[in-house]
Every structure is written in structure tokens, then in C-alpha cells.
C-alpha positions in Angstrom: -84.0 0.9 -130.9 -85.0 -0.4 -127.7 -82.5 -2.3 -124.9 -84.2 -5.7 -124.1 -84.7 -5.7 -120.5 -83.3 -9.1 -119.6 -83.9 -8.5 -115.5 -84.1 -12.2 -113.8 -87.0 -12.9 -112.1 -87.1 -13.1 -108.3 -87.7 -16.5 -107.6 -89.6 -16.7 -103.8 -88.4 -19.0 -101.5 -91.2 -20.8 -99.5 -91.0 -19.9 -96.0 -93.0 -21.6 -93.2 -94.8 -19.3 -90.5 -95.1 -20.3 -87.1 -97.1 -19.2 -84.6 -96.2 -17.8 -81.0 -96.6 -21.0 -79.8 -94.8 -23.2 -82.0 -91.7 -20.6 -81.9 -91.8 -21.1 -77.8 -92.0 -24.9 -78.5 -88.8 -24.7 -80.6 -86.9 -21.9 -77.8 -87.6 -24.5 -75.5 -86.5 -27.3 -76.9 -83.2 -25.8 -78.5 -82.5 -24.3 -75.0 -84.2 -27.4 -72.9 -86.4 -25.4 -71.0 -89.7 -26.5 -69.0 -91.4 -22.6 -69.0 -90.4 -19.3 -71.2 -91.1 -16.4 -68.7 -89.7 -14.0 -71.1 -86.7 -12.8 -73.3 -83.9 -10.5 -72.4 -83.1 -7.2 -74.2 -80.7 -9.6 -76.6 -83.5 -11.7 -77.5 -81.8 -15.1 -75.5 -85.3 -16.3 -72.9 -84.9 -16.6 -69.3 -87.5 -19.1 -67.0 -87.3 -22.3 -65.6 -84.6 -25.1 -67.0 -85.6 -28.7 -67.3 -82.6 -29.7 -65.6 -83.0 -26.7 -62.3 -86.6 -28.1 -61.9 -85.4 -31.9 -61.1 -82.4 -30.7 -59.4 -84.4 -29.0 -57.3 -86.7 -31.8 -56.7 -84.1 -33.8 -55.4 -82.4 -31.9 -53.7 -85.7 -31.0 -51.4 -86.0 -33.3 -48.7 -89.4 -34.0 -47.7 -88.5 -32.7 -44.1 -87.7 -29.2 -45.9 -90.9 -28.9 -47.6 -94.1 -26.7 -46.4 -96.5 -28.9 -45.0 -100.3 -27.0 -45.1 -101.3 -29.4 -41.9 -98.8 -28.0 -39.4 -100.5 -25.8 -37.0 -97.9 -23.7 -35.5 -98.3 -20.6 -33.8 -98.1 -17.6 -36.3 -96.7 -14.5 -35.2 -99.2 -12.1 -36.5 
């Protein structure tokens, strides 16, 4: 006579799928980035933080800044 085969189902778990840009919404948020420029070997991203951007806002004073209207002599 024949064994009953008594092998338990396997039961699926739903899993969501995001798309490119939903997973760089999440990166950037978990890491509290403003722009993903890309991701290292290791898989950890690299580009430009939140916090560097408006640090480096303030620290610019408006005397260091490039001005378009100044006509200075160009070397070249």
C-alpha cells in the first residue's frame, strides 16, 4: 500500500513591488537625502544630503557667489 503524501502547502506571502522610483523615494528618505547620484559597490547610495545642501546655503555669502553681470577682464 501506498504512503499518504502529507507535504504542507507553501503558503505565499504577499509581497509589494515597487518601482525604481518609489525604491529611490524610500533610499532617500531612510538616508535624508535631496538627490541619489548612484550606489557604491556595497549597495549604500552616494549624492547630495539634505542637510550639506542648506549648510552650504548658508554658509555662502552672497559676496562669494558668481554673479553673471560682472564684466571683468577674462584672461583668454
Amino acid at each position: 500500500m501506498g504512503k499518504k503524501n502529507n507535504s504542507k502547502k507553501r503558503i505565499r506571502k504577499k509581497m509589494e513591488i515597487w518601482t525604481e522610483e518609489q525604491y529611490e523615494e524610500y533610499i532617500m528618505d531612510l538616508y535624508d537625502m535631496d538627490f541619489v547620484a548612484g550606489y557604491t559597490e556595497g549597495g549604500l547610495p552616494y549624492g547630495n544630503f539634505i542637510n550639506e545642501d542648506n549648510n552650504y546655503v548658508n554658509d555662502v555669502k552672497p559676496s562669494q557667489r558668481i554673479s553673471n553681470d560682472d564684466e571683468e577682464d577674462i584672461p583668454f
